[in-house]
Biopython code that builds the backbone (N, CA, C, O; Angstrom):
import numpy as np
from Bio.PDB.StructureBuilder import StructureBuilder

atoms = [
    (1, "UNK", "N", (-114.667, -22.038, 232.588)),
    (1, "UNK", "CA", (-114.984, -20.649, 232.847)),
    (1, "UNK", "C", (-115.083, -19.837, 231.559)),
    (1, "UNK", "O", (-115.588, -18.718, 231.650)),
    (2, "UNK", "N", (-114.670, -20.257, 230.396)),
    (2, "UNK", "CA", (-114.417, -19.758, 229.257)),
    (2, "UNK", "C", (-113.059, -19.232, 228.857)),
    (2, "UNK", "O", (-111.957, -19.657, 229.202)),
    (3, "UNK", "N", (-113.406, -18.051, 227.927)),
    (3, "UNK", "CA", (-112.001, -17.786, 227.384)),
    (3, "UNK", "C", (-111.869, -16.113, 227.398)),
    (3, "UNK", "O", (-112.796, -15.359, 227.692)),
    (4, "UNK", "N", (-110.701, -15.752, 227.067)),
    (4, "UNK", "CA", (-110.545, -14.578, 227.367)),
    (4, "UNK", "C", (-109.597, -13.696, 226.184)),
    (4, "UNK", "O", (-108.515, -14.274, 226.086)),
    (5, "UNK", "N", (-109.644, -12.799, 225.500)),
    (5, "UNK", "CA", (-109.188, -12.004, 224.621)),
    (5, "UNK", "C", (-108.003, -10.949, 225.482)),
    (5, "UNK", "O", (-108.425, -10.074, 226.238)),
    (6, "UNK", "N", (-106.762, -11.122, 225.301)),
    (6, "UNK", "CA", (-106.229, -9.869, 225.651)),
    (6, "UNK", "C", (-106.128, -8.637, 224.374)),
    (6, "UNK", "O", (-105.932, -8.678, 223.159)),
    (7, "UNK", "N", (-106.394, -7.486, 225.444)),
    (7, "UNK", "CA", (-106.875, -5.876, 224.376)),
    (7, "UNK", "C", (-105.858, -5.431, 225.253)),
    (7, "UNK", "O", (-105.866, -4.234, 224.968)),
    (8, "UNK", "N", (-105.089, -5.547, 226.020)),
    (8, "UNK", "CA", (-104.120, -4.402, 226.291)),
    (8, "UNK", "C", (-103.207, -3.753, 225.081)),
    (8, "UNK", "O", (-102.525, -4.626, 224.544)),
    (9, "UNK", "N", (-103.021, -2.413, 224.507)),
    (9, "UNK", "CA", (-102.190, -2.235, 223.474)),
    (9, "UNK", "C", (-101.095, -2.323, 223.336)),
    (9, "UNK", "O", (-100.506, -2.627, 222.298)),
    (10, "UNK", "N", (-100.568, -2.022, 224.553)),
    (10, "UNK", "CA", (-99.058, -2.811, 224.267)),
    (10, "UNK", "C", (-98.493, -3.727, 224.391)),
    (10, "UNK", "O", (-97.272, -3.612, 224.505)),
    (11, "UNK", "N", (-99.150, -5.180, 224.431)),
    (11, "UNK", "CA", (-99.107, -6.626, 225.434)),
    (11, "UNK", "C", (-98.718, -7.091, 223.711)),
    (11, "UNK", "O", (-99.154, -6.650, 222.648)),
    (12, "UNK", "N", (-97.606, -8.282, 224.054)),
    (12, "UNK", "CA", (-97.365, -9.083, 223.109)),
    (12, "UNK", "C", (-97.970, -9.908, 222.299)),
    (12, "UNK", "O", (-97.643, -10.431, 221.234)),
    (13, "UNK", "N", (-99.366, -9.966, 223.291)),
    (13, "UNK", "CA", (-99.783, -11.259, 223.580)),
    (13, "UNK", "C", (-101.270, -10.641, 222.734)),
    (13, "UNK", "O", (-102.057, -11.461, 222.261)),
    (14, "UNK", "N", (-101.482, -9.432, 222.638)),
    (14, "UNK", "CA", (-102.746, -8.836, 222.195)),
    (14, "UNK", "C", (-103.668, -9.615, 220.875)),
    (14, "UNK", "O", (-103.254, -10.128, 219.836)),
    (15, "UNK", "N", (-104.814, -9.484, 221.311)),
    (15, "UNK", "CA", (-105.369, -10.432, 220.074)),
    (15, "UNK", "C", (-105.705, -11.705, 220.006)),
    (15, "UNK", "O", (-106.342, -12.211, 219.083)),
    (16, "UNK", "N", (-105.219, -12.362, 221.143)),
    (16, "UNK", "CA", (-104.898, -13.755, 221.540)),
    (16, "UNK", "C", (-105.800, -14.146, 222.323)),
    (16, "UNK", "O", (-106.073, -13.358, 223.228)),
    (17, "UNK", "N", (-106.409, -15.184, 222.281)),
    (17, "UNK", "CA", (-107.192, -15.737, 223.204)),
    (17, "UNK", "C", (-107.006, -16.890, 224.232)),
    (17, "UNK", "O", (-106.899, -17.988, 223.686)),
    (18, "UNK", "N", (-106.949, -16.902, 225.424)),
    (18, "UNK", "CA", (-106.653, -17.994, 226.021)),
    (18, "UNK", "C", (-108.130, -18.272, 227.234)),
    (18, "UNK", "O", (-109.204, -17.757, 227.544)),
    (19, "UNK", "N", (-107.282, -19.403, 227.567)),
    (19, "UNK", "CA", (-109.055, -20.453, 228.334)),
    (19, "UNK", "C", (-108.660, -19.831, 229.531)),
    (19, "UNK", "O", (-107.448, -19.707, 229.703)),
    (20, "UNK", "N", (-109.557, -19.345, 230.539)),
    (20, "UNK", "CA", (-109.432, -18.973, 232.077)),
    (20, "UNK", "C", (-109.348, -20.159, 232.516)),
    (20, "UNK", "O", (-109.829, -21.113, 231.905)),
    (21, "UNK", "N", (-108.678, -20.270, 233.719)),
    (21, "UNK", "CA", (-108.256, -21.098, 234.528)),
    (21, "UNK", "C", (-108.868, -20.541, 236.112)),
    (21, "UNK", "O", (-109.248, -21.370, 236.939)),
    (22, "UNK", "N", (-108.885, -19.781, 236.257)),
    (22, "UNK", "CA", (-109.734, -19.073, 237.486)),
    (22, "UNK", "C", (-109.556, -17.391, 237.755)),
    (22, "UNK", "O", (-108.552, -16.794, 237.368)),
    (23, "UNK", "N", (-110.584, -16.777, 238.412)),
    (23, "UNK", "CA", (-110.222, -15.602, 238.619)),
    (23, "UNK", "C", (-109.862, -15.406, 239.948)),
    (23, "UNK", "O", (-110.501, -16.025, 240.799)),
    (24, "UNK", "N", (-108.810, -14.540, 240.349)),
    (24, "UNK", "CA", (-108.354, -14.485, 241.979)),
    (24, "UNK", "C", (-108.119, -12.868, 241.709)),
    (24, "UNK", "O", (-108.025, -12.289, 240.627)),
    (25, "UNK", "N", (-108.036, -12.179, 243.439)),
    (25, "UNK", "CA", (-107.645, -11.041, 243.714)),
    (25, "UNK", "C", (-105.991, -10.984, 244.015)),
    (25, "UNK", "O", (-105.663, -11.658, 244.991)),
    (26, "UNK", "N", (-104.849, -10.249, 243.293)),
    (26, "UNK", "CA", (-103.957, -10.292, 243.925)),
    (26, "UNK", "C", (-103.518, -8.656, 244.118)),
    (26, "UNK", "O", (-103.368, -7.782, 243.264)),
    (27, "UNK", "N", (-103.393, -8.618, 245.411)),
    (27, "UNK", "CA", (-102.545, -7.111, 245.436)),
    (27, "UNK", "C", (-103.831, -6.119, 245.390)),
    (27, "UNK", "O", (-103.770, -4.895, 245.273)),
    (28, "UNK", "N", (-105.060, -6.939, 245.513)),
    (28, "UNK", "CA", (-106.178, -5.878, 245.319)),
    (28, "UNK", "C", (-106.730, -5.801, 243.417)),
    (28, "UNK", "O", (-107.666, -5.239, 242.848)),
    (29, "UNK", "N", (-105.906, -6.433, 243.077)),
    (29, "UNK", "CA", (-105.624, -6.529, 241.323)),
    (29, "UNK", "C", (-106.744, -7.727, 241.411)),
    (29, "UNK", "O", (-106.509, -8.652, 242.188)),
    (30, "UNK", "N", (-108.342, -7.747, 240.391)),
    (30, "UNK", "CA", (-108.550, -8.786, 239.838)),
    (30, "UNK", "C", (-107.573, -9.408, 238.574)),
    (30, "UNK", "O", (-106.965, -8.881, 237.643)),
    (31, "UNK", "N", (-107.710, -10.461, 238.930)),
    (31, "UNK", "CA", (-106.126, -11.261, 237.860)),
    (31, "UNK", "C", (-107.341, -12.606, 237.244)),
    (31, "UNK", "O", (-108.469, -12.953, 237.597)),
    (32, "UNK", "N", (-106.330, -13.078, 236.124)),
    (32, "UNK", "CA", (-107.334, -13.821, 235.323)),
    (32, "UNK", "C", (-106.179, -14.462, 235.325)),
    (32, "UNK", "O", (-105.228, -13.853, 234.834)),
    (33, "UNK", "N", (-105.924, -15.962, 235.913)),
    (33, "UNK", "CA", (-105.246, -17.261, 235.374)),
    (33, "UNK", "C", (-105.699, -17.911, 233.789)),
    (33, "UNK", "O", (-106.734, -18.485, 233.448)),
    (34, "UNK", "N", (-104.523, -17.573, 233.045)),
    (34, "UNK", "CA", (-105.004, -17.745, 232.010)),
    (34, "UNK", "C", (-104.203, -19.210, 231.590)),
    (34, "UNK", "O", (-103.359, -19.601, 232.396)),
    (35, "UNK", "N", (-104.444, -20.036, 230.345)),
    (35, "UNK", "CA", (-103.684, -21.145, 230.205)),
    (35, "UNK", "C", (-103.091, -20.567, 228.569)),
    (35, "UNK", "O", (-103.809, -20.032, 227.724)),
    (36, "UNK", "N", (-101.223, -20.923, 228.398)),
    (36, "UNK", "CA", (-101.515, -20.804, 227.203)),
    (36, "UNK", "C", (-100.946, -22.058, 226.785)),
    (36, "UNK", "O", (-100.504, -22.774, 227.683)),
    (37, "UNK", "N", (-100.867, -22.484, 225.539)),
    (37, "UNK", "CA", (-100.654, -24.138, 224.827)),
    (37, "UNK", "C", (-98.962, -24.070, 224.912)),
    (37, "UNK", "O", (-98.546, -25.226, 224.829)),
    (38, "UNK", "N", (-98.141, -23.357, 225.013)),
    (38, "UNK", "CA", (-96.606, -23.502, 224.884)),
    (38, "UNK", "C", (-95.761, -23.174, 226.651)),
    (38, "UNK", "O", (-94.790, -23.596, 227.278)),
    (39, "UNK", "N", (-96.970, -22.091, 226.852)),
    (39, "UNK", "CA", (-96.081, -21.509, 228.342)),
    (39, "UNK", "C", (-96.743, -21.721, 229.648)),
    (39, "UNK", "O", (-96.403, -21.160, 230.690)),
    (40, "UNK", "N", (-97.848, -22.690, 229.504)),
    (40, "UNK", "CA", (-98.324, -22.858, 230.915)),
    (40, "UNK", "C", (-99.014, -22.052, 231.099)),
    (40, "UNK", "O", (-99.354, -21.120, 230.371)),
    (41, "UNK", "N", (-99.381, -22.390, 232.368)),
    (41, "UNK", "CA", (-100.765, -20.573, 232.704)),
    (41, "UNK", "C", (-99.584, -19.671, 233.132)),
    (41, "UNK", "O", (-98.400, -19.978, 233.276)),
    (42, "UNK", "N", (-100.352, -18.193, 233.337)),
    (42, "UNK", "CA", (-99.910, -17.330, 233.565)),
    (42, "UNK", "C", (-101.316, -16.030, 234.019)),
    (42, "UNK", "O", (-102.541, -16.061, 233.902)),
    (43, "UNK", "N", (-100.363, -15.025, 234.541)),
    (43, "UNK", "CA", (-101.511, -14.287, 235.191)),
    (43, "UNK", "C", (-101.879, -13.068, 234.365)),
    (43, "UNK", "O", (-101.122, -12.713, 233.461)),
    (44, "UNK", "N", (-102.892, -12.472, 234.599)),
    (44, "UNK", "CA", (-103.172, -11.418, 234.027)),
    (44, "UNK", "C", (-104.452, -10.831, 234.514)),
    (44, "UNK", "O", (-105.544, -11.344, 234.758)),
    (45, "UNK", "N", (-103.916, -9.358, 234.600)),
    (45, "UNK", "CA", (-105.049, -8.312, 235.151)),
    (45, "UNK", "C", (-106.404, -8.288, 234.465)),
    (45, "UNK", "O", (-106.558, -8.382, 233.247)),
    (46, "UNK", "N", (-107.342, -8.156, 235.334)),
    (46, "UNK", "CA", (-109.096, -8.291, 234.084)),
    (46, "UNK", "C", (-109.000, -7.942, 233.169)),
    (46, "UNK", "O", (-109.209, -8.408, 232.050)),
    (47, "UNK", "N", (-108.338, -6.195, 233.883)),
    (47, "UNK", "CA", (-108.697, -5.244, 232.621)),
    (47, "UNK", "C", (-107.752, -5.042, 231.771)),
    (47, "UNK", "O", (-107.820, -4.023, 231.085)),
    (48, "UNK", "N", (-107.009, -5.650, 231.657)),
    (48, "UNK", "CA", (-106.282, -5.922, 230.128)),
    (48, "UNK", "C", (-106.989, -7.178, 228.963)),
    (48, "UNK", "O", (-106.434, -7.500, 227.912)),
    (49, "UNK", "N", (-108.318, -7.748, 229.464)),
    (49, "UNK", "CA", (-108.525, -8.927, 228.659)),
    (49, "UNK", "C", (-109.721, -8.251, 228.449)),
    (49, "UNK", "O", (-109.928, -7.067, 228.713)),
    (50, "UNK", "N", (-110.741, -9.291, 227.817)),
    (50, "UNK", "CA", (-112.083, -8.488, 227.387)),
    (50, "UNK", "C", (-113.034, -8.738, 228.054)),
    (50, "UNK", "O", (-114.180, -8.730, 227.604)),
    (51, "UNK", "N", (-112.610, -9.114, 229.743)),
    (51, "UNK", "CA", (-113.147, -9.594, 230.282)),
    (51, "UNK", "C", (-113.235, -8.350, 231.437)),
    (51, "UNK", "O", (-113.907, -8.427, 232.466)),
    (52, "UNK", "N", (-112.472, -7.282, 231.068)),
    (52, "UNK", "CA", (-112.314, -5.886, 231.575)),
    (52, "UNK", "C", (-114.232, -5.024, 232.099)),
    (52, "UNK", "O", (-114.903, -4.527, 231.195)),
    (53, "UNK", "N", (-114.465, -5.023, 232.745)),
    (53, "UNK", "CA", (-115.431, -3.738, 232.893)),
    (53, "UNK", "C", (-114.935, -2.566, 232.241)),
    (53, "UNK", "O", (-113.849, -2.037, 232.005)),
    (54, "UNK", "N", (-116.960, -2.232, 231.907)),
    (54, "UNK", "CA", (-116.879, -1.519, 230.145)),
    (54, "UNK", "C", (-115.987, -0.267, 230.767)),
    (54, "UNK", "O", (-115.191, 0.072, 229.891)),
    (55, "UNK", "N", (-115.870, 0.328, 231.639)),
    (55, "UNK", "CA", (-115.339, 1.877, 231.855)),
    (55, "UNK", "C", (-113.961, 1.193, 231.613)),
    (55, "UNK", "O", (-113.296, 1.673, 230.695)),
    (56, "UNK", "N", (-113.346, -0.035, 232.418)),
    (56, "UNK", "CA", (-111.744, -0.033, 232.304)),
    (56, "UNK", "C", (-111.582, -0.125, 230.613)),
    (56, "UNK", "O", (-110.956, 0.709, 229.959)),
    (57, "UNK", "N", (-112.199, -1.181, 230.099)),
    (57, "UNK", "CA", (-112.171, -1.242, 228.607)),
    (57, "UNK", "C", (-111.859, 0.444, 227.806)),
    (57, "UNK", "O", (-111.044, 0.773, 226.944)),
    (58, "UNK", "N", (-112.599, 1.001, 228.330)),
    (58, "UNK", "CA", (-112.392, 2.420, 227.430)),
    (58, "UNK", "C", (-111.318, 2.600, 227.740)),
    (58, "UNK", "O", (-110.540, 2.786, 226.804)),
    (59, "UNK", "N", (-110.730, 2.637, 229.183)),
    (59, "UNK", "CA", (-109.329, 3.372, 229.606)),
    (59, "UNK", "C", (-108.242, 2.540, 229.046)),
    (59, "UNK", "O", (-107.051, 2.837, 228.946)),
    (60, "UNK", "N", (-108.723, 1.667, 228.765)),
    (60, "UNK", "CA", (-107.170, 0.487, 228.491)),
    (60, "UNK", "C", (-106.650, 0.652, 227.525)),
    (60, "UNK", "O", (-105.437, 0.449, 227.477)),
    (61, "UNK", "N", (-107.380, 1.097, 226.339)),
    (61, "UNK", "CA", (-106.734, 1.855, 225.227)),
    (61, "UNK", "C", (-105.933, 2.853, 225.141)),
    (61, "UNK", "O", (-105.221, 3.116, 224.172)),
    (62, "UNK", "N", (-106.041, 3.640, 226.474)),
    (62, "UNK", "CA", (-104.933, 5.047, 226.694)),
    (62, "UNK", "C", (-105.067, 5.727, 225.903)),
    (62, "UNK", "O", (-104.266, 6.640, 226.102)),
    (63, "UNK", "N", (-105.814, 5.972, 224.718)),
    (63, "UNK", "CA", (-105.999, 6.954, 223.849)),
    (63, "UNK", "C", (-106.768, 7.953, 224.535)),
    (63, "UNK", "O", (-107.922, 7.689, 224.873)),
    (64, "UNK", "N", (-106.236, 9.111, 224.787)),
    (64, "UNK", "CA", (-107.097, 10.413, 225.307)),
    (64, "UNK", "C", (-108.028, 10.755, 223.977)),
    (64, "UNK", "O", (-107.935, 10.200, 222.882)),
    (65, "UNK", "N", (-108.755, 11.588, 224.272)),
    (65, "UNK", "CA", (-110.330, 12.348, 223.554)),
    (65, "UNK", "C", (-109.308, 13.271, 222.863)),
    (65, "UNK", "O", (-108.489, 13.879, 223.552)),
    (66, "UNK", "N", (-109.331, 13.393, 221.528)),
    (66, "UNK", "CA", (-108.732, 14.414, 220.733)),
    (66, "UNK", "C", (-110.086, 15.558, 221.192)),
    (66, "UNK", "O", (-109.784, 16.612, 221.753)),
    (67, "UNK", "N", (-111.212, 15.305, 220.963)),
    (67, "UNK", "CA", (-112.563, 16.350, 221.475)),
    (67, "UNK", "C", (-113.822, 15.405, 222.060)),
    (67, "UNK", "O", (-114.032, 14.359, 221.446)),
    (68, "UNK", "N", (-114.482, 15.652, 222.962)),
    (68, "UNK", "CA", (-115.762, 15.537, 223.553)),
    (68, "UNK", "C", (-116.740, 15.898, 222.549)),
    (68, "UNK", "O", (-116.440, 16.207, 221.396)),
    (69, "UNK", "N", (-117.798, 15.855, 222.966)),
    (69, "UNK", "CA", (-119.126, 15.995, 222.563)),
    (69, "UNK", "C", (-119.427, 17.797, 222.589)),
    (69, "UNK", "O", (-119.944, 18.419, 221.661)),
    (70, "UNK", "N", (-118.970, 18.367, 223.846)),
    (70, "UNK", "CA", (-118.969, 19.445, 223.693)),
    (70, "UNK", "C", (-118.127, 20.385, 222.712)),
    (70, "UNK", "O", (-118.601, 21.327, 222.076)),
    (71, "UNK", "N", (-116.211, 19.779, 222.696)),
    (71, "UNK", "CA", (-116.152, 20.306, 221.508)),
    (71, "UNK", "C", (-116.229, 20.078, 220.295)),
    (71, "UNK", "O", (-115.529, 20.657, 219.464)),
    (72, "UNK", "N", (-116.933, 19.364, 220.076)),
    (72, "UNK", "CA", (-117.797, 18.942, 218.483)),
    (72, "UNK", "C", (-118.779, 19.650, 218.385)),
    (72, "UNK", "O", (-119.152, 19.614, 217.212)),
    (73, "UNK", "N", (-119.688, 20.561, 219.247)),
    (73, "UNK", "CA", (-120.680, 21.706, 218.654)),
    (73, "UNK", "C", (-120.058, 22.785, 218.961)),
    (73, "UNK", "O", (-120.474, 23.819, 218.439)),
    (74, "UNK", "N", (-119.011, 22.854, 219.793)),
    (74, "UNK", "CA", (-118.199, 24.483, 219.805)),
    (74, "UNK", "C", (-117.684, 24.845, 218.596)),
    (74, "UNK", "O", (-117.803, 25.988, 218.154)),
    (75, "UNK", "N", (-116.556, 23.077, 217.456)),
    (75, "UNK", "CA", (-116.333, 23.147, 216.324)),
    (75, "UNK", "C", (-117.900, 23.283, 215.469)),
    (75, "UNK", "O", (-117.914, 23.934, 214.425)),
    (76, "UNK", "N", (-118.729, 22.867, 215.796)),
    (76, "UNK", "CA", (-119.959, 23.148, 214.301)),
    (76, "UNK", "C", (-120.700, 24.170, 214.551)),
    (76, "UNK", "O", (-121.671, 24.434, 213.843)),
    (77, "UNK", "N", (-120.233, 25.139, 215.945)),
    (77, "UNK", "CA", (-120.294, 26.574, 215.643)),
    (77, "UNK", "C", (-119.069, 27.431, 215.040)),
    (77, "UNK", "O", (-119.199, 28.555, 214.554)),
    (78, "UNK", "N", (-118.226, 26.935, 215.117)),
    (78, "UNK", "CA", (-116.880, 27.842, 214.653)),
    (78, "UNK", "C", (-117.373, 28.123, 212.855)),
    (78, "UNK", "O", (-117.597, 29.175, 212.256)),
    (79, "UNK", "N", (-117.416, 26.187, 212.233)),
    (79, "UNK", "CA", (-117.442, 26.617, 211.119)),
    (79, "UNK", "C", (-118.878, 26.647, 210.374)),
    (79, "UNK", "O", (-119.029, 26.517, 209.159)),
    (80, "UNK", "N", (-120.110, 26.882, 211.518)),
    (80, "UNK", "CA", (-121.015, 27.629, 210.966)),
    (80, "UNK", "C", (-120.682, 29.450, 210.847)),
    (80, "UNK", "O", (-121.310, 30.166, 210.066)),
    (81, "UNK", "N", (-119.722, 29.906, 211.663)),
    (81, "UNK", "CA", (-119.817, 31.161, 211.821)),
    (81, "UNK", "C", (-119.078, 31.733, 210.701)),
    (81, "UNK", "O", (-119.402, 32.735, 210.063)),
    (82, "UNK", "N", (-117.830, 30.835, 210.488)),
    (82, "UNK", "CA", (-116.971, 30.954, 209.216)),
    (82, "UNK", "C", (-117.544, 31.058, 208.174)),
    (82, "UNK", "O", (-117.381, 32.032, 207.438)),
    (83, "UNK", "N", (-118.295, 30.116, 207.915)),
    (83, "UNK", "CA", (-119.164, 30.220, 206.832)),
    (83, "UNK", "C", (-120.181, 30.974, 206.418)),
    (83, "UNK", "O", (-120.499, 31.417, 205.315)),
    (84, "UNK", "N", (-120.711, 31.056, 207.653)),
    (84, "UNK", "CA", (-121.633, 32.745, 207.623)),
    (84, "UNK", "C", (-121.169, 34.190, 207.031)),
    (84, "UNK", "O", (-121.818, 34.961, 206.325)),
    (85, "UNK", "N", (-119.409, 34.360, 207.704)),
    (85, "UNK", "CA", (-118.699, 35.315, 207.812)),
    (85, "UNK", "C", (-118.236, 35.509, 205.787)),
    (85, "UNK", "O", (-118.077, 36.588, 205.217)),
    (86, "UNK", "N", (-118.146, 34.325, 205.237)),
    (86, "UNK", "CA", (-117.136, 34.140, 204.135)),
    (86, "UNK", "C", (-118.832, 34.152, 203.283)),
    (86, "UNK", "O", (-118.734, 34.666, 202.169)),
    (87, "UNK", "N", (-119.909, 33.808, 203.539)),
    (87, "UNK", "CA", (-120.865, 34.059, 202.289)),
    (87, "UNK", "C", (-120.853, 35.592, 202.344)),
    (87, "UNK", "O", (-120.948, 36.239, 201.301)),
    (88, "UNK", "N", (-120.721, 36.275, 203.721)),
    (88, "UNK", "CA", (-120.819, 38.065, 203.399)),
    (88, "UNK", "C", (-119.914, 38.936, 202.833)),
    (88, "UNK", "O", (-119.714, 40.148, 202.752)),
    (89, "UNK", "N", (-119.245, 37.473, 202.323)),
    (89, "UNK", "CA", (-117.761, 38.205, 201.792)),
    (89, "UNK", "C", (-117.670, 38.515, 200.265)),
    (89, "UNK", "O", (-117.002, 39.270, 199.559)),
    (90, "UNK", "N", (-118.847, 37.395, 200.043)),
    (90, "UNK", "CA", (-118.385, 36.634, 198.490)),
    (90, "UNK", "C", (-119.605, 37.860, 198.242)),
    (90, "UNK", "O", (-119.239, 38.534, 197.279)),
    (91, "UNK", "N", (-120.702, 38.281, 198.697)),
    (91, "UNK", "CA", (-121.896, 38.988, 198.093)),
    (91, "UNK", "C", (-120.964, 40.379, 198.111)),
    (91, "UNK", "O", (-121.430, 41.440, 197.692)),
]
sb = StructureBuilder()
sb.init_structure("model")
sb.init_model(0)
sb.init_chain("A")
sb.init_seg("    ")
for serial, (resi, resn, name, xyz) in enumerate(atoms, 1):
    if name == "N":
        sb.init_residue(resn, " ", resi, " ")
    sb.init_atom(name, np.array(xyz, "f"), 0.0, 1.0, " ", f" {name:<3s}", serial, name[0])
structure = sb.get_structure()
C-alpha cells in the first residue's frame, strides 16, 4: 500500500516513516495500520500522517493565521497611510 510520514506536531513519532499495513474506519476515525521495525504495527489516524486530506493537513499543524489575506492589505493600507502622513511631515 506504501508508506506513510507522520506530521502530527506533537507525536513522538513525527518525521518518521512507516509501511501501511491497511486502512480501516474505527470510531468513524479513518486509521492507518502502520508497521514499525521494533514495535509491531500500530494504529494511527489519516490525518496525522501525510496521507491526511489537504484541508486536514493544514489543520493538523494547529497553528492559527497570525493574519489572512485580508489583513495583509488592511496592513499595506495602514502603512501606506503612515507613510503618506510622515512624508507631510518631513516637507
Amino acid at each position: 500500500m506504501g508508506s506513510a510520514e507522520v506530521i502530527h506536531p506533537f507525536h513522538p513519532l513525527r518525521g518518521q516513516r512507516f509501511v501501511v499495513l491497511k486502512v480501516r474506519r474505527v470510531s468513524g476515525v479513518e486509521t492507518l495500520s502502520l508497521r514499525h521495525a521494533d514495535l509491531g504495527s500500530f494504529a494511527m489516524p489519516r490525518d496525522w500522517t501525510d496521507w491526511a486530506w489537504p484541508e486536514a493537513q493544514a489543520s493538523a499543524t494547529n497553528i492559527p493565521l497570525l493574519i489572512d489575506a485580508f489583513g495583509l492589505v488592511a496592513l499595506a493600507e495602514l502603512i501606506d497611510a503612515l507613510a503618506h502622513e510622515q512624508s507631510e511631515v518631513d516637507r
